[in-house]
N, C-alpha and C positions, 0 to 999 in steps of 0.2 A: 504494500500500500504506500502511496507516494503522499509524501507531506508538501506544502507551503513554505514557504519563508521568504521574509522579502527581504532586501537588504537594502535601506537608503541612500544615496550614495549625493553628494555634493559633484558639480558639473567635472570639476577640474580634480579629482581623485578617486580612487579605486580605494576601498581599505581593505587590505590584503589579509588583517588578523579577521574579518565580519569574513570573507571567500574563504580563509582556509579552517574554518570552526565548520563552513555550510557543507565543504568538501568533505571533513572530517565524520562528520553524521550521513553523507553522502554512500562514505561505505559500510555503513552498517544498516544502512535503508533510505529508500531511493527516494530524492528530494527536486522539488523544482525550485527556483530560486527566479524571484520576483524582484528585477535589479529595476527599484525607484529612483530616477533620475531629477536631483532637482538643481538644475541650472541656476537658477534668478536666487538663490537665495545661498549664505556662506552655511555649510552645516551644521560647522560647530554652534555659531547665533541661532537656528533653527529651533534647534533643541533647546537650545538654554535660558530662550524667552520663555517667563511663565506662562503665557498664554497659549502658548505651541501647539497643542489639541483641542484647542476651543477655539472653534472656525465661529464665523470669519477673525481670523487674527490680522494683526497687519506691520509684517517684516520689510526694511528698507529692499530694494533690491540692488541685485550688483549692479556699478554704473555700465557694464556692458557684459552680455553672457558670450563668453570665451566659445562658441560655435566650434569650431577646430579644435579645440581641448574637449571638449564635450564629445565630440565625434572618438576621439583618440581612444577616452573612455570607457564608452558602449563597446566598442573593438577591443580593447583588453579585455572586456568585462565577456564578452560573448566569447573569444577565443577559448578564455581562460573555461569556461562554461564548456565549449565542444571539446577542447581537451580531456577534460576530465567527465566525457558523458553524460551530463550534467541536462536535465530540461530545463530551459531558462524562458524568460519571458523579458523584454526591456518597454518597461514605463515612462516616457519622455513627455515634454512639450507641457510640463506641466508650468507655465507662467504666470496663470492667472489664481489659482486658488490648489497650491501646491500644498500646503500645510491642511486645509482640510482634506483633501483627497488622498495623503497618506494616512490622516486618521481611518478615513471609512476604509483603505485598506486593509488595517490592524485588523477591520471585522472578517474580514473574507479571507486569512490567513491562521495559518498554525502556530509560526511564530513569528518573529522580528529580532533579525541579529545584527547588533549595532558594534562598531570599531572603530574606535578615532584613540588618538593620542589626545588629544582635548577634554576628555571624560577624565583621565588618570593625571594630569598636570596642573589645571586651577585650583586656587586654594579656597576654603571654605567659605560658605557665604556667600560663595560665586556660584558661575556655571552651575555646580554639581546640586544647589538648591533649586535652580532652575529645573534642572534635569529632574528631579524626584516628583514637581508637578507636572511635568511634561508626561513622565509616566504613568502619572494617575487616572491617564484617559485613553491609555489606549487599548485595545480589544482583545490582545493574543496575548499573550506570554513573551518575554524580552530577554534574549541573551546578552552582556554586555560583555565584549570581549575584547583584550589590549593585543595588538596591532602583533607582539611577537607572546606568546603563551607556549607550557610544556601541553602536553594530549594531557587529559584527567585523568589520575591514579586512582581518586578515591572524591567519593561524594561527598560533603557536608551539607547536612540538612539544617538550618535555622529554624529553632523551633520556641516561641512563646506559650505556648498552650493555644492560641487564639484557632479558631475555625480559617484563617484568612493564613497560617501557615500552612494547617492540615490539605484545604486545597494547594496549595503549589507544590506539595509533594506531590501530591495524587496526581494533579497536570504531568509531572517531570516524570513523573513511573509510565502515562500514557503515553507522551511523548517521547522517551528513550530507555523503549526496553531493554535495550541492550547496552547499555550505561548500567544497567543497575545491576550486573555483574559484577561490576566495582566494588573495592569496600567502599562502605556505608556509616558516617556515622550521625547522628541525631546532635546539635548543640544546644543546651539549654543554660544562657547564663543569667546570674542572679544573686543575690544574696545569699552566701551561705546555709543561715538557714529556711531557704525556702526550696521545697520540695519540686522536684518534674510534675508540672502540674497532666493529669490523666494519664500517667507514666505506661499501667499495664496498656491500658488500649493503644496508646501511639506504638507502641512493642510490637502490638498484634497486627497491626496495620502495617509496619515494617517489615515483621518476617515474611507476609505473604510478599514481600515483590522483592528483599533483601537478603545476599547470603549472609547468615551472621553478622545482623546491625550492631553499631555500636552506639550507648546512650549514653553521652557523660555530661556533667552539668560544671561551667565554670565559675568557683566562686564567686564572688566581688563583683559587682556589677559596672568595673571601673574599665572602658574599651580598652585598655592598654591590657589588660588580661583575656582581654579576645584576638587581640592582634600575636601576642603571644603566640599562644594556642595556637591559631591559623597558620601563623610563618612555621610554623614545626610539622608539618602537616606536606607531605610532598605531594605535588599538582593537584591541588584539588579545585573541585569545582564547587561551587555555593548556592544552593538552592533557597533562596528566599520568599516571604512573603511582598507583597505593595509597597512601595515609597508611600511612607503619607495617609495609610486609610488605618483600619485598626488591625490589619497582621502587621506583625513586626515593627509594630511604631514605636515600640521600647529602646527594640534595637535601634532605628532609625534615627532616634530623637536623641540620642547620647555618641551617635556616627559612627555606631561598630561597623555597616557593613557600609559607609561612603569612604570611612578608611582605607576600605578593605581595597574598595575598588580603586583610590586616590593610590595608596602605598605601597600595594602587596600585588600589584594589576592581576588580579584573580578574577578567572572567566566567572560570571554571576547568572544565573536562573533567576526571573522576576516574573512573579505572576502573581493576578489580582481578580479578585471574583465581580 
């Protein structure tokens, strides 16, 4: 069964880490790859405007769209695509209401896999606050992934107790079965003494899609004790709940996982009910 995925792309670049995450899943089950072209607009600004997925927004446009770069683009982007067997589709010409049309995209898609060096280089407060309401609106599931990443070794699951974690797992087991051959482990951090909140059930709900998950909870609810943990952790990939709604807004709200993504450029799983 063939999945969706779009990848964004700004006129004048290709992001090579969003193509080789898509290629990557490519061979373990067969994807088409939905290359949104948007010209008139810088991508890194795209994103980082709060208003980004609430059409009608309204972003400067570039003083001239680079036609001959854009063209160069789509041709890497397509080669790279028949090289690698890939069914691609190219989305262009979007000038006039580009920002909304890759919203209604996100509906008609499995996932959205984003790559910029711009995600992992601003500092707080910036961009990456943008970025957390930009994703509050979109429709699929969101990989963000840094331009050079190791393959995944092993999954970590972000886990608050909320209903708004428990789906993005559930999403991640639908969407890469075969990922979850990986070790697996569940993070719940917190205060000492406060318990894995419905411990047995998230267990149970693990082993059926997990080989021997692993549950551990990190003291201290201080990020510098999750960044920890995560850097000791070799390639792993991070499965979270929403920027900004009530899964993982604990995590969110004190920046363990904009860290994660700013510091440690660890490929992230984002999904929101």
């Amino acid at each position: 069964m063939m999945q969706k995925v779009i990848i964004p792309l700004e006129g004048a670049g290709l992001s090579e880490g969003a193509f080789s995450f898509a290629r990557m899943l490519h061979e373990h089950n067969p994807v088409m790859i939905a290359g949104v072209f948007l010209p008139e607009v810088d991508y890194a600004r795209f994103f980082f405007f709060p208003s980004a997925f609430t059409a009608p927004a309204y972003i400067p446009l570039n003083e001239k769209v680079d036609e001959e770069g854009l063209s160069k683009n789509i041709d890497h982007f397509t080669s790279l695509c028949e090289k690698y067997n890939i069914t691609y589709r190219v989305h262009k010409g979007l000038y006039d209401a580009a920002i909304h049309h890759l919203t209604k995209e996100t509906r008609f898609a499995d996932m959205m896999i984003i790559g910029s060096e711009a995600f992992y280089t601003v500092g707080s407060g910036g961009p990456l606050e943008y970025l957390k309401e930009a994703l509050r609106d979109t429709e699929c599931p969101v990989i963000i992934v840094p331009e050079k990443f190791d393959r995944p070794k092993q999954i970590i699951l972000a886990y608050d107790g909320t209903a708004a974690c428990v789906y993005a797992i559930r999403q991640f087991v639908n969407l890469f079965p075969s990922l979850c051959s990986l070790p697996a482990t569940l993070v719940y951090v917190a205060d000492k003494n406060n318990d894995i909140p419905e411990k047995e059930l998230i267990e149970e709900l693990l082993t059926c899609h997990f080989k021997n998950p692993d549950v551990s909870k990190i003291a201290g609810a201080e990020k510098s004790n999750f960044y920890n943990w995560l850097t000791s952790r070799e390639s792993p990939l991070l499965v979270s709940g929403s920027f900004g709604r009530s899964g993982i807004s604990e995590l969110f709200s004190k920046g363990f996982v904009v860290d994660a993504i700013r510091q440690h450029k660890t490929p992230i799983f984002i999904a929101h009910q």
